[in-house]
C-alpha positions as CSV (number, residue, x, y, z in Angstrom):
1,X,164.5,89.2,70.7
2,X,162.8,91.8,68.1
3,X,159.9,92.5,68.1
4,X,157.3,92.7,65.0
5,X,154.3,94.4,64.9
6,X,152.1,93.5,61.6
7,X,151.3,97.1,59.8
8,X,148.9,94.9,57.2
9,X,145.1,95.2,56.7
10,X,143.7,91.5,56.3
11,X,142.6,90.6,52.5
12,X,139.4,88.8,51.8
13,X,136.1,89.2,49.6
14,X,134.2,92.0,49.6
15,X,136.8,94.1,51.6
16,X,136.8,97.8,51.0
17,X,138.5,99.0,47.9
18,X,139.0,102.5,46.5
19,X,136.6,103.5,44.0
20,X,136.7,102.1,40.6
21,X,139.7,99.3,41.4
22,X,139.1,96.1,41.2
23,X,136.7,94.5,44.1
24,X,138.0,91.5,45.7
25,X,137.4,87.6,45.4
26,X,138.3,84.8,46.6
27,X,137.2,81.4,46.2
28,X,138.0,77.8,46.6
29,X,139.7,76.6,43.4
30,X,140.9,73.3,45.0
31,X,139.9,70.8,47.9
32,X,142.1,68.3,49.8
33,X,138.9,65.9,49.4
34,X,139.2,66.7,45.8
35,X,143.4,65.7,45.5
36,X,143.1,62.5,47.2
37,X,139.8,61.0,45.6
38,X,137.2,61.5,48.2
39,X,134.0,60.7,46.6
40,X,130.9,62.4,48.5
41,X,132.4,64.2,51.0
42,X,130.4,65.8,54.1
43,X,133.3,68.2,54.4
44,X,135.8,69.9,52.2
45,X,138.8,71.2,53.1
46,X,140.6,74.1,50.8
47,X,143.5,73.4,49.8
48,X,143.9,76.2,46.9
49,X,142.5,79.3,46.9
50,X,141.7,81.6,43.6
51,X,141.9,85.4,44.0
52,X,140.9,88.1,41.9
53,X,142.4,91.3,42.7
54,X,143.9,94.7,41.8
55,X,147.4,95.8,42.7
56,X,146.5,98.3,45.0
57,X,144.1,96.1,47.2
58,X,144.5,96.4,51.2
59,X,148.1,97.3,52.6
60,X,150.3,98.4,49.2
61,X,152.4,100.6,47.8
62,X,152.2,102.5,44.5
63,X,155.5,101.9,42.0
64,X,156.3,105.5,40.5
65,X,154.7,104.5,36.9
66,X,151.2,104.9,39.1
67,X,151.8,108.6,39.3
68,X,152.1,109.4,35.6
69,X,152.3,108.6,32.0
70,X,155.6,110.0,32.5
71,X,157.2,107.3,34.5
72,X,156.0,104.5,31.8
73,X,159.6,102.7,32.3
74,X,159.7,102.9,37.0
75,X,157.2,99.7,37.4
76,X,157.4,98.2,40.8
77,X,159.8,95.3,39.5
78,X,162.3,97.9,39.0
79,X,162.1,100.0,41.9
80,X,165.6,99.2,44.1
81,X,164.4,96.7,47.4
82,X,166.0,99.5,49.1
83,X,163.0,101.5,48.8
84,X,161.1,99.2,50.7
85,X,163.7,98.4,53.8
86,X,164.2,101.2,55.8
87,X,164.2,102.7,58.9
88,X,161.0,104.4,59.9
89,X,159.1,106.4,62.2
90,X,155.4,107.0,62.6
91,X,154.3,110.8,63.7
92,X,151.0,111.1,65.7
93,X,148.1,113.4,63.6
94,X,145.0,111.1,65.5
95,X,143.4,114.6,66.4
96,X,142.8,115.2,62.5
97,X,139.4,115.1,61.7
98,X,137.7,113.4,58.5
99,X,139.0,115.1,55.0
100,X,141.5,117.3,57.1
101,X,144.7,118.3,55.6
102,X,148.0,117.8,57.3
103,X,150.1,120.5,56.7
104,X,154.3,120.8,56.2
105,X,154.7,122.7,59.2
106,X,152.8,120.4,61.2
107,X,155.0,117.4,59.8
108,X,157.8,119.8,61.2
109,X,156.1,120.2,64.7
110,X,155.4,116.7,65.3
111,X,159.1,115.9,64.7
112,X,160.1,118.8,66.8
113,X,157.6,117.6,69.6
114,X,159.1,114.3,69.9
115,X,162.5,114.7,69.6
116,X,162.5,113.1,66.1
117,X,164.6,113.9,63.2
118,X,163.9,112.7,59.7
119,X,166.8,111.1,57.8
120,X,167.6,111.0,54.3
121,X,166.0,107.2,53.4
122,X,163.1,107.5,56.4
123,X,159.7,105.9,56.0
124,X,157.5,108.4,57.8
125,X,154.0,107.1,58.9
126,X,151.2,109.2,59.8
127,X,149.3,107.8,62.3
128,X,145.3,109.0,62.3
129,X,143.7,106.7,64.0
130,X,141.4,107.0,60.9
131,X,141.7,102.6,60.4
132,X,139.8,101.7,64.0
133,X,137.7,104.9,64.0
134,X,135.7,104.1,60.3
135,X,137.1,100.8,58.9
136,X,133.7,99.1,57.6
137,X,131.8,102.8,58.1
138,X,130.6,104.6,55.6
139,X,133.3,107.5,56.6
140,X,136.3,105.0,55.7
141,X,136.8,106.5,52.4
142,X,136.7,110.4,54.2
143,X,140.2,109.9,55.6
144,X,142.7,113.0,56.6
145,X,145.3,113.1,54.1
146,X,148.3,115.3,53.2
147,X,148.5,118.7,51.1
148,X,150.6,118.9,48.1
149,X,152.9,121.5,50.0
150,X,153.5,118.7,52.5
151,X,154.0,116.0,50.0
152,X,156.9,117.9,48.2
153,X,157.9,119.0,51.8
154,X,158.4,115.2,52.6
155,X,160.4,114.4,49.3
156,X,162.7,117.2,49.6
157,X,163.9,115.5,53.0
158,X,165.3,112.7,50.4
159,X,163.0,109.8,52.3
160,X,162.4,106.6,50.8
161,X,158.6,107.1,51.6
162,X,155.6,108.0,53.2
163,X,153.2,105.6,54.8
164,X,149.0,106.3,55.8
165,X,146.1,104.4,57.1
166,X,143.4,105.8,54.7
167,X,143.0,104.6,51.1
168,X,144.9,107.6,49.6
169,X,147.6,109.2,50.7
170,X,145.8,112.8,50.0
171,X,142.0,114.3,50.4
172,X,140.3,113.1,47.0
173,X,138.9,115.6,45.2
174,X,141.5,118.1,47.1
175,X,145.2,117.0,47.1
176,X,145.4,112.9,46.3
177,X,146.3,113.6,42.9
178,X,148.8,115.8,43.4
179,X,150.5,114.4,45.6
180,X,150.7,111.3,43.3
181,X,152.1,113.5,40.9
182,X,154.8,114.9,43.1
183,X,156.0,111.9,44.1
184,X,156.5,110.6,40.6
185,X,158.2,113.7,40.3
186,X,160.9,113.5,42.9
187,X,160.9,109.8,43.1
188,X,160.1,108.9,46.5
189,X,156.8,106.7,47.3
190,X,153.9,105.8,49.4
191,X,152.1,102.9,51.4
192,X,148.2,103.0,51.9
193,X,146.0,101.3,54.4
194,X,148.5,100.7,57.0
195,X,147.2,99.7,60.5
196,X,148.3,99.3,64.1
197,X,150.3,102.5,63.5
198,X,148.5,103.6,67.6
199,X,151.4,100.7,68.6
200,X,154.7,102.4,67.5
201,X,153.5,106.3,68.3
202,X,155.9,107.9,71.0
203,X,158.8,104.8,70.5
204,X,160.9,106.6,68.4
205,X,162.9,104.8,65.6
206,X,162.3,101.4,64.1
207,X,162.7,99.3,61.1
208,X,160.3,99.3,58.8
209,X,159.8,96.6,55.8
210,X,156.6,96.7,53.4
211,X,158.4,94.5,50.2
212,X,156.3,94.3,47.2
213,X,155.5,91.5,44.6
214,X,157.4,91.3,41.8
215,X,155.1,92.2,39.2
216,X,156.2,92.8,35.6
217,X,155.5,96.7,34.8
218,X,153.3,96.8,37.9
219,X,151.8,99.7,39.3
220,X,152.1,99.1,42.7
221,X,151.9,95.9,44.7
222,X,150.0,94.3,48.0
223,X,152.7,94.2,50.8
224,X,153.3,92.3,54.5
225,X,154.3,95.9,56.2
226,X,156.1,95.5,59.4
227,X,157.8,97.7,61.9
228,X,160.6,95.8,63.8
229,X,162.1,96.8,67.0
230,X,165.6,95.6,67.7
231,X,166.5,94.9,72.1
């Protein structure tokens, strides 16, 4: 029997967003006292919820017209599934500190550490530990994150792509945009605000699924990330 680990951030009002998106609502728009005629009653029960939220709330992943005026026409409703069903493996950076930069070579020395290689069509997850250490802190949005050298490292391995815990895949201020900007470049993607990622370190290869919505000319999309390993 496979099993399924859950790779998702839970989504509910007030979470943490990244700065300027969207904040997060979500209210009762409907009650089951309300459908069948209840008058008065000492208890409701939802039975529709309304939310109000941005495309790149909680786990997601960015379609390639997020990473430049450029890529107008690549929304996430016309990015192949095959992007998003993969094979995958998670690398273990937990000893990077808050704002640190992960480096190519050390992409290369993890791999080389654990026996792992990466194939052409790979998800690659970087595990930091960064969601249990700060979720709900004030350092949450202070997260490691990937160098631009790194980033076009990772694309020129031909993976589908890359996968993080933090809120952006690089250091804001530092790298984040360009490593947006690469990947629109070479056409490869990223997840954000994985977690559970501590649960498939050192276990080699798995599959990994994280399909988005399918949102007209959307910029990206919340997903269900999973990793799945097959007996």
């Amino acid at each position: 029997m496979a099993e399924i680990i859950d790779l998702s951030q839970e989504i509910f009002s007030g979470m943490p967003v990244y700065k300027g998106l969207p904040e997060v609502s979500m209210q009762v728009h409907a009650t089951h006292e309300e459908w069948e005629g209840i008058p008065d009653a000492k208890t409701t029960t939802p039975s529709v919820y309304r939310l109000t939220l941005g495309e790149h709330t909680g786990t997601h992943v960015d379609a390639l017209n997020h990473m430049g005026r450029e890529h107008k026409e690549k929304s996430i409703d016309t990015m192949p599934l095959s992007m998003f069903y993969t094979e995958g493996i998670c690398l273990d950076f937990s000893h990077k500190g808050l704002k640190e930069l992960i480096e190519s070579h050390e992409i290369e020395e993890a791999c080389s550490k654990t026996g792992i290689e990466i194939k052409k069509g790979d998800t690659i997850l970087l595990y930091t530990d960064h969601y249990r250490k700060t979720y709900h802190s004030k350092n949450w949005g202070n997260g490691p994150g990937i160098t631009a050298d790194a980033t076009r490292w990772l694309g020129k391995q031909e993976i589908a792509a890359f996968g993080v815990e933090t809120m952006s895949p690089g250091v804001p201020g530092i790298s984040n945009k360009e490593v947006h900007r690469i990947c629109g470049e070479m056409g490869f993607t990223h997840y954000e605000n994985l977690i559970n990622l501590h649960l498939l370190v050192g276990r080699g290869r798995f599959r990994f699924i994280g399909l988005p919505l399918k949102i007209r000319r959307g910029t990206g999309s919340p997903v269900r990330a999973i990793a799945v390993f097959e007996e």
